[in-house]
C-alpha positions in Angstrom: 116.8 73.6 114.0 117.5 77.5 113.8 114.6 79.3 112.4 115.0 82.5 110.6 112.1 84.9 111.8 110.8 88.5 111.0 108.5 90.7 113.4 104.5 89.8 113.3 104.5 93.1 112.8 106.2 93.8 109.6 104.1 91.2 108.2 101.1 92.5 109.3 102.2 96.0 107.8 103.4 94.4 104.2 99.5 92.9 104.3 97.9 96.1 105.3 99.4 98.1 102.7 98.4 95.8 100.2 95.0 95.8 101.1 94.9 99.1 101.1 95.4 100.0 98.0 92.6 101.9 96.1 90.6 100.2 93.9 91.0 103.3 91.3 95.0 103.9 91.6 96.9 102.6 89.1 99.0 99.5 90.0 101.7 98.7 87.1 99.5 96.3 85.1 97.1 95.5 87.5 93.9 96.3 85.5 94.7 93.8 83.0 94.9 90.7 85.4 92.2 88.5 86.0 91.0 88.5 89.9 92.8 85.4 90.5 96.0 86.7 88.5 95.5 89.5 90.8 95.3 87.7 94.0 98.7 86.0 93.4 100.6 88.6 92.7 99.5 89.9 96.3 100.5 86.8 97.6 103.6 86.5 95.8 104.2 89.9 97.0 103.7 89.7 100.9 105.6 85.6 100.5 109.2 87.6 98.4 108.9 89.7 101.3 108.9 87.2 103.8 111.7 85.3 102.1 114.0 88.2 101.3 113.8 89.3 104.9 114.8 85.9 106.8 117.3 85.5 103.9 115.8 82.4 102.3 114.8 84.2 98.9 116.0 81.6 96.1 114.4 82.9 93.2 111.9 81.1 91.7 110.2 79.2 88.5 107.1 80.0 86.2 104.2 77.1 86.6 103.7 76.1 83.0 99.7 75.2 82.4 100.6 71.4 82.5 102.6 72.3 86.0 105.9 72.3 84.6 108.5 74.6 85.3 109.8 77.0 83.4 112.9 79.3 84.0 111.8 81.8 81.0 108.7 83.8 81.1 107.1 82.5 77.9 104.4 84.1 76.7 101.0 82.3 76.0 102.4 79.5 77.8 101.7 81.0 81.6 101.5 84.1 83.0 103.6 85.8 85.3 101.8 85.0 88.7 102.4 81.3 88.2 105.3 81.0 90.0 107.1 78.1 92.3 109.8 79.4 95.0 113.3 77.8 95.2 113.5 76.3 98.8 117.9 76.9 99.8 117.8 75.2 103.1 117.1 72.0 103.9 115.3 72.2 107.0 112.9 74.5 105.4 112.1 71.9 102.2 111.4 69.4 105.3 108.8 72.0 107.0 107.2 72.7 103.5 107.0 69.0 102.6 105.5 68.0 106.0 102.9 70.4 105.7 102.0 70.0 102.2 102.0 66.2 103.4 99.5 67.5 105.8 97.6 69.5 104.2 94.8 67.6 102.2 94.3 70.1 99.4 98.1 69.4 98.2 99.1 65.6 99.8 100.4 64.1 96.8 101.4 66.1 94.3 105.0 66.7 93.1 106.6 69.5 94.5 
């Protein structure tokens, strides 16, 4: 299977730069998101990043509170952090199913 790869490096940098960023600079709407709002948004930051870079960026879905999926922000329904990534090739659905298979905190639930 051909794997699409980026440099350890580059995603070591996209990391360190969020986790550098000041507590007291302003961050688009970051002051109004709860910690864990917060915390996805990084990792939905560094994970587009990843995705546009190997060329596997697909777009993606908002999580509706009862785990639907929903292709229009809707307000007061979820918030914009809740978000499920489109998986284009099929040898990367296989690697994400495996290890969600694999992993106990996610074996068994829809994907």
């Amino acid at each position: 299977m051909a794997r699409r790869t980026i440099a350890i490096g580059k995603l070591y940098n996209w990391v360190d730069r969020i986790m550098r960023i000041p507590d007291d600079r302003p961050w688009g709407d970051i002051d109004s998101l709860t910690p864990r709002q917060a915390y996805r948004r990084a990792v939905a930051s560094v994970l587009e990043s990843v995705l546009h870079d190997t060329g596997n960026y697909g777009g993606f879905s908002y999580i509706n509170a009862d785990g639907t999926y929903l292709t229009d922000f809707i307000e007061g329904q979820t918030d914009e952090t809740r978000r499920a990534y489109a998986i284009r090739r099929p040898e990367v659905r296989r690697d994400f199913e495996a290890a969600r298979e694999a992993d106990p905190r996610t074996s068994g639930r829809a994907s």
